[in-house]
N, C-alpha and C positions, 0 to 999 in steps of 0.2 A: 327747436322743433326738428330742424334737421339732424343733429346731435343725436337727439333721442333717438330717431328713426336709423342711425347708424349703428348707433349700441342695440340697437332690436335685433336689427341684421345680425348683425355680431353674436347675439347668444345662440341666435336661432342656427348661427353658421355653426359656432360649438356646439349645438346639442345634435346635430345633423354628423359632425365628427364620433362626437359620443357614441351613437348609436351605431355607427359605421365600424367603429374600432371594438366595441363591447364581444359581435358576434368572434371579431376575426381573431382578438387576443384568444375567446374561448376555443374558437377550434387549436388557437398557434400550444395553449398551457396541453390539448389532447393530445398532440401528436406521438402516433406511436412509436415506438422504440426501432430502431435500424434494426434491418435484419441479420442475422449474423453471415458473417462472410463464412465462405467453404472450409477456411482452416479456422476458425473459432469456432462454428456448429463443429468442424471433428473431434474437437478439446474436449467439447461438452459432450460429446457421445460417447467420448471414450474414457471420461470421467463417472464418478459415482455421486451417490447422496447418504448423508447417515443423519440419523434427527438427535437435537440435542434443546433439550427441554422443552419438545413441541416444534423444531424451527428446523428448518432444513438446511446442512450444509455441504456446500460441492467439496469433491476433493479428487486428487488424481494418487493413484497408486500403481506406482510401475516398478514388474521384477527385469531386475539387471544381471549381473554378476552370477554367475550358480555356484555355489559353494564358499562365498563368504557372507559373514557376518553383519557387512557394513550395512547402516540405515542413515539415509540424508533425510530431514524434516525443512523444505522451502517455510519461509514466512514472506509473502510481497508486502508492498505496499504502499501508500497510499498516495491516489486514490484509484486505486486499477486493481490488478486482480494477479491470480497462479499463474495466469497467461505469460507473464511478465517473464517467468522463467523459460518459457519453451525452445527459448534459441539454444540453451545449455543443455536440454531434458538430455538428449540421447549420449552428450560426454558423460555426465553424471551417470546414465546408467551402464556403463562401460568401468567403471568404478565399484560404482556399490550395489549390491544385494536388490535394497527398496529403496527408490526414489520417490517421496512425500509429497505432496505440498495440497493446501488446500487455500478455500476461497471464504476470507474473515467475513464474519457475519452483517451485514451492511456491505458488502463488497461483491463482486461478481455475478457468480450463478445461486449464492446462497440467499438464503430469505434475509429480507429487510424489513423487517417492522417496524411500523413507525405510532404512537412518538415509542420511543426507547432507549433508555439510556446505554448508552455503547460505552463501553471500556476496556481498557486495555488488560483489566483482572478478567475479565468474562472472557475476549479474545485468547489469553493465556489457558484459560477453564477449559475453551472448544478445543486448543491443541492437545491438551492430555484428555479428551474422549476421544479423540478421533485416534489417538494411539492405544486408546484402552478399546475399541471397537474396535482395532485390527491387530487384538490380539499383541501389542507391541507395549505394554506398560512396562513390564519389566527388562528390556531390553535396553543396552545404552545406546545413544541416537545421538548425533552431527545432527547442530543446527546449522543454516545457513541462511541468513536474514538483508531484508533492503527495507531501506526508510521505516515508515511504518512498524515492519516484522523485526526492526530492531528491536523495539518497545517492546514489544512482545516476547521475545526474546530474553530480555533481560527481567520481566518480572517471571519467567520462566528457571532464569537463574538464578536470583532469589528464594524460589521454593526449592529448588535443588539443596541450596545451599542452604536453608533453613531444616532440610530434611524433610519435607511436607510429605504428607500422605496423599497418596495420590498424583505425588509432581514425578516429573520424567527424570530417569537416568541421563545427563546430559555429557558427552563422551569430548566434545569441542564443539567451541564457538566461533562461525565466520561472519562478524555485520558487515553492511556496508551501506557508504552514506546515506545512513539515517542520524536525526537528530536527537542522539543522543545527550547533549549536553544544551540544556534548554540557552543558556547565556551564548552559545554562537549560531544557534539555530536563526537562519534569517526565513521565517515564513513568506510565501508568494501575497502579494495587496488581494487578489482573491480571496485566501484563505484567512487574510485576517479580518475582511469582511465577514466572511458567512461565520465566524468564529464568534466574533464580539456582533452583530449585526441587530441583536434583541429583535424586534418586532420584525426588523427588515430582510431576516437570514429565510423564513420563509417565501416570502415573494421573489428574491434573490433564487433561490434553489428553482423555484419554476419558472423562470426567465430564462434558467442559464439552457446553450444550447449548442451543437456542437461548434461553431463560430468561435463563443466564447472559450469554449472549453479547450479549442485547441489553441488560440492564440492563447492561453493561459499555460497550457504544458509545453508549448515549445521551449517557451526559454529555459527551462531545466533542462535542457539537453546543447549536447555542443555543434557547435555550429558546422560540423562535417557530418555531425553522424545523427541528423534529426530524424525524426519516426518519420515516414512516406505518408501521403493522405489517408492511404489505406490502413496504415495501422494504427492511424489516428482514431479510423473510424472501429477500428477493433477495440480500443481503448474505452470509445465512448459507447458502442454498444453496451461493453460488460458494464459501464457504470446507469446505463438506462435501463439496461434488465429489472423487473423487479420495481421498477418506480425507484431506481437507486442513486438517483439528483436530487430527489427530496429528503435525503438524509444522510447529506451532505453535513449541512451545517453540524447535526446530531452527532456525527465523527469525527469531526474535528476540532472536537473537544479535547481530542488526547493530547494537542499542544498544551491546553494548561493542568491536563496529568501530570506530562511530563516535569514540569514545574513545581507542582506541587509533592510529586513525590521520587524529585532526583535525588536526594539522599538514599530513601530504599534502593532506587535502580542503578544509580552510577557506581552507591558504596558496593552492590551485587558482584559488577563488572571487575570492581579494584580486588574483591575480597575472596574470588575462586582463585584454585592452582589449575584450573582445567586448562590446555592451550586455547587464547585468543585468538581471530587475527581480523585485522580489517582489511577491505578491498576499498581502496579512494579513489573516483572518479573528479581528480581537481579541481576542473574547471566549474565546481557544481555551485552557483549561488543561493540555496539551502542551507548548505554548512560550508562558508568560503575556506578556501585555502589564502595565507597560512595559520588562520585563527584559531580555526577547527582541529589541524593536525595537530599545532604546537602545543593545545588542551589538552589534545587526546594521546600524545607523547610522554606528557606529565604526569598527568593521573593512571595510565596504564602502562609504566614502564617495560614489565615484562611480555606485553602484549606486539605481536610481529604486525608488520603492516606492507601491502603493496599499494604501491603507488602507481595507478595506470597512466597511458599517454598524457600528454598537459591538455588534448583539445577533449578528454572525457569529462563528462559531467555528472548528473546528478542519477543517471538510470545505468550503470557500467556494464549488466547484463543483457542488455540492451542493444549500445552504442558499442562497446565491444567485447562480442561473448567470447570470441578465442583468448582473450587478452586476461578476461575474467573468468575463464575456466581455468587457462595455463596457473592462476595467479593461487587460485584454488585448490587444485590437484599438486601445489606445491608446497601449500600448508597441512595440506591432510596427508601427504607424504613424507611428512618432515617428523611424525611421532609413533 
């Protein structure tokens, strides 16, 4: 009797929890999105929008240089946004004519639709509209790509190099640590959640919060040169814009893109005469060193590479832009 009367207690106590916890998860899944800090609202003010099959995508266009030719096209990447570049903006426009870069569809200030299949062919698609909307199709264009806009990147080079209609004059290529080469690519235990997660990547994406999110991007950066709280929170701003944690899991699909079609993109890489070059942040545990380089030595012989500080890691525009601008302006001055 007394038993019984204990397990009574007992449910009535859980269902008293239940009730307690049902309102507060609903209000914790509303929470709205961080406001933007003073220099991210100026990004976006002083960026643009152009629509590509109904969807809206941000992008920045800045004239530099008067009276040359040169065009940079930024690719970021994942999972953050154009912002990524802003330490570099004003060397680069010191350099070139037009300074590029825009914000991948699922990524920043751009629309995010959900469900929708995200890929890294449709990503490739928005960058040659956004050069055919600004009047820039036929012109040859510097890419310059991180993580993510590697991918992007390279099935960009592919159409080049298949001669596609429609695909961009592409003049040189700069990646940097992006995982290129699915076999040394080491994903974060996050992403290979929300990735493989089937039923669980949904509830997953509305949990995640900035807590999460930042003990999850630190350790891709090196231990001297980590983002400040405040650019943490700039980071996760751009990715809750837009309801942009919910399709999460939907983008990070392009790891087993990449896999499925490293043949097209690696052969891309190996099979142009355009100059390559990479910019290597070491210490990066996404593509470790020396695994990553001695692949990437192999397979793209003719391709130049710098090698930043040992304590840079996985974001080098970032952790250090002089380092990665000097490293830059020394490849695009080299042809």
């Amino acid at each position: 009797m007394v038993r019984r009367d204990r397990l009574r207690r007992m449910r009535e106590w859980w269902v008293q929890v239940g009730l307690l916890a049902v309102p507060l998860l609903a209000a914790y899944l509303h929470i709205p999105p961080p406001q933007l800090s003073p220099a991210l609202h100026s990004w976006k003010s002083s960026g643009k929008f152009f629509t590509y099959k109904g969807l809206r995508i941000f992008y920045q266009d800045s004239v530099g240089v008067v009276g040359s030719p040169e065009i940079v096209v930024l690719l970021h990447g994942f999972p953050t946004s154009s912002y990524d570049w802003y330490k570099i903006w004003e060397g680069l426009t010191l350099r070139f004519h037009r300074v590029i870069a825009l914000d991948f569809l699922g990524f920043g200030f751009s629309d995010k639709p959900r469900p929708h299949h995200y890929s890294i062919f449709e990503q490739a698609s928005i960058v040659e509209a956004l050069l055919r909307h600004l009047g820039l199709q036929s012109r040859r264009v510097n890419l310059l790509s991180h993580d993510y806009g590697d991918t992007v990147a390279q099935e960009l080079l592919y159409r080049f190099k298949q001669n596609r209609s429609g695909r961009l004059t592409i003049k040189s290529l700069c990646l940097s640590n992006g995982g290129i080469f699915p076999e040394t690519h080491r994903p974060l235990l996050l992403q290979k959640l929300l990735k493989d997660g089937g039923m669980l990547s949904p509830i997953l994406t509305r949990l995640m919060n900035f807590f999460v999110f930042s003990r999850g991007l630190t350790p891709v950066f090196g231990p001297y040169t980590r983002p400040s709280e405040s650019e943490l929170w700039d980071m996760w701003a751009g990715i809750r814009n837009n309801d942009g944690n919910l399709v999460i899991d939907s983008l990070l699909q392009y790891i087993n893109q990449r896999k499925k079609f490293r043949r097209r993109w690696v052969g891309a890489l190996a099979s142009v005469s355009i100059p390559i070059h990479f910019i290597y942040g070491p210490l990066d545990p996404v593509n470790p060193y020396p695994e990553f380089l001695e692949l990437y030595r192999k397979t793209l012989p003719r391709s130049t590479v710098s090698i930043l500080d040992d304590h840079i890691s996985h974001y080098p525009q970032l952790e250090d832009p002089m380092g990665f601008l000097n490293a830059y302006m020394g490849f695009i001055n080299s042809f």
